[in-house]
C-alpha positions in Angstrom: -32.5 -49.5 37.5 -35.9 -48.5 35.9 -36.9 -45.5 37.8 -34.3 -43.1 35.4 -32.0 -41.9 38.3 -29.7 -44.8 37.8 -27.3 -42.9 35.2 -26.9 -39.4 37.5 -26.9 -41.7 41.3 -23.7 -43.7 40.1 -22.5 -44.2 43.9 -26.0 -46.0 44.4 -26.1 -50.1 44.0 -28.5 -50.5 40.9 -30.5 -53.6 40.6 -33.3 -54.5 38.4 -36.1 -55.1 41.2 -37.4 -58.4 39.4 -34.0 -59.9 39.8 -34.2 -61.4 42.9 -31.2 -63.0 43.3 -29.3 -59.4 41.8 -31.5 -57.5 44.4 -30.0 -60.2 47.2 -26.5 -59.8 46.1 -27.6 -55.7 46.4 -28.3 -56.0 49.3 -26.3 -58.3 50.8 -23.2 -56.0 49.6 -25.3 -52.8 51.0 -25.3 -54.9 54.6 -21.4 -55.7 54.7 -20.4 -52.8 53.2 -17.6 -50.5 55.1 -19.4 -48.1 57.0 -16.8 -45.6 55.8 -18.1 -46.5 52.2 -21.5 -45.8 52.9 -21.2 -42.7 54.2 -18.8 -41.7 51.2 -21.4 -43.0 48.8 -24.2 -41.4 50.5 -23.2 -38.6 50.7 -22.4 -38.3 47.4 -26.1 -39.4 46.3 -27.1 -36.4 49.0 -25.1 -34.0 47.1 -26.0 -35.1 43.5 -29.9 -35.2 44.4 -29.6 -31.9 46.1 -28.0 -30.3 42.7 -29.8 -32.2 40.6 -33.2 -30.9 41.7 -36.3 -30.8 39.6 -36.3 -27.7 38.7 -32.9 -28.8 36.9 -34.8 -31.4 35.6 -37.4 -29.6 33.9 -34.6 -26.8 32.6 -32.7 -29.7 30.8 -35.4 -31.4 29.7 -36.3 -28.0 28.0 -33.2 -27.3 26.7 -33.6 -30.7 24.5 -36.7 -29.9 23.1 -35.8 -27.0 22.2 -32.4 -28.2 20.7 
């Protein structure tokens, strides 16, 4: 939740790591999840990560400062 991925890795189950009982829920639904849904939603995150690169991140982060 705090590393700055959540927004862009929206098929990923975001917790805040000091919530314990949120991160036991997470993980708990990570653990019964359909295996069909997690390899739709990791795939996904493999996809998004591999296009969102850091190059990309330095480019936009760029782009901003130089409005």
């Amino acid at each position: 939740e705090f590393a700055g991925a959540a927004e862009r890795l929206t098929d990923a189950l975001i917790v805040n790591p000091y919530d314990l009982d949120a991160l036991a829920v997470a993980l708990y639904e990570a653990v019964v999840m359909d295996p069909e849904e997690q390899t739709r939603r990791m795939s996904r995150l493999r996809r998004t990560v591999g296009r969102l690169d850091v190059h990309t991140w330095a480019r936009q982060n760029l782009e901003a400062i130089e409005g």
